[in-house]
N, C-alpha and C positions, 0 to 999 in steps of 0.2 A: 940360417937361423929360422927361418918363417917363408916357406913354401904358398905361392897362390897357386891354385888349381881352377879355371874357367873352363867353363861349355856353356854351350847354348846357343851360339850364333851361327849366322850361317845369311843366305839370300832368302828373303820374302817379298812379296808383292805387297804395293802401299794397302793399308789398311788391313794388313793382315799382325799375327801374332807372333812375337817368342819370349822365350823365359830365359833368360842367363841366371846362372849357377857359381857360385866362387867359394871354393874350399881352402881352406885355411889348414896349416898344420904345421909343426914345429915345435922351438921349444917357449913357451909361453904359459901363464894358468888362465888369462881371460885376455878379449879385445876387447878395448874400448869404444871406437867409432869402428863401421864397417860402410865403403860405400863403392858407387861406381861413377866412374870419369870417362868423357870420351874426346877423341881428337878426329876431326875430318881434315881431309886432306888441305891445305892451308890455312887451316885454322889450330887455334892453343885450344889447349886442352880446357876443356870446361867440365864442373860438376854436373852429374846429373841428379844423383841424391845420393842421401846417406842417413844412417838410422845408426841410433846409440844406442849403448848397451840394452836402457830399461825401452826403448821401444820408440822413442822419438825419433819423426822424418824429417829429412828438408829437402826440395824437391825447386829442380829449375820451373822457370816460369813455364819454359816452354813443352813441359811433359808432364806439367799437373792435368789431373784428371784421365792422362792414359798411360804411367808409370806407374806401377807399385812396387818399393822394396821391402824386405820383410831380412827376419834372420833366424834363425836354429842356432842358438846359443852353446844346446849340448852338442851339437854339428860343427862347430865353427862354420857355420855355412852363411852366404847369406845370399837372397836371389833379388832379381828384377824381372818381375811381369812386365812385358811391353806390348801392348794392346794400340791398335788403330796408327799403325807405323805408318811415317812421311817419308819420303825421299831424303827430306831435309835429318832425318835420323841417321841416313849413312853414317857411320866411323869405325873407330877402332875402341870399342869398349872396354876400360882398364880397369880391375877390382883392383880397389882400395882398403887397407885397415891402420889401424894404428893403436899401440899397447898404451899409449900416453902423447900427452899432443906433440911431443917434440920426434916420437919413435913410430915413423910409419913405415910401410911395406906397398909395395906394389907389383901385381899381376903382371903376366905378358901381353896380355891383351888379346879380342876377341874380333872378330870382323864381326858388323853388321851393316848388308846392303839390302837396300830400300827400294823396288824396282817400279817403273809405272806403271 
C-alpha cells in the first residue's frame, strides 16, 4: 500500500556530515506526520524527529541544534540533515510517516556509523 524509500547513510567520521532522504509513494492523497526513528544496537527505538504537514518540528534533546528535518510535500519526501555527528549517533535509521494517527508506515531502515 505505501512504499518507503531511504538513502543517505553510510560511515562518517565524528563531526562530520550526512543528509538522509525518505520517499514516500503508494496509494494515498496526503501524509500527515513524516519523521525519522533510530535503534542502536541494545537499545529501543527512539525518535529523532518529526515534522507535520504545515511545517512543525520536534526534535530529541539530544540532536537539537545539529539535526534538521524538513519535507517536499509535492515530493512526498522528507529528509534529515545531520551535521556535527557523535559516535553516540551510530544506528539504524527508520523513516517514519503516517496518513492519520492510528495509520503509520515504516521504512527499512538505513545504517548510520559514527567513527572516531
Amino acid at each position: 500500500q505505501v512504499q518507503l524509500v531511504e538513502s543517505g547513510g553510510g560511515l562518517v567520521q565524528a563531526g562530520g556530515s550526512l543528509r538522509l532522504s525518505c520517499a514516500a509513494s503508494g496509494s494515498f492523497f496526503r501524509i500527515n506526520v513524516m519523521g525519522w526513528y533510530r535503534q542502536a544496537p541494545g537499545k529501543q527505538r527512539e525518535l529523532v524527529a518529526d515534522i507535520a504537514r504545515g511545517g512543525t518540528t520536534n526534535y530529541a534533546d539530544s540532536v537539537k541544534g545539529r539535526f534538521t528535518i524538513s519535507r517536499d510535500n509535492a515530493k512526498n519526501t522528507v529528509y534529515l540533515q545531520m551535521n556535527s555527528l557523535k559516535p553516540e549517533d551510530t544506528a539504524v535509521y527508520y523513516c517514519y510517516i503516517n496518513l492519520s494517527p492510528t495509520l503509520g508506515y515504516w521504512g527499512q531502515g538505513t545504517q548510520v556509523t559514527v567513527s572516531t
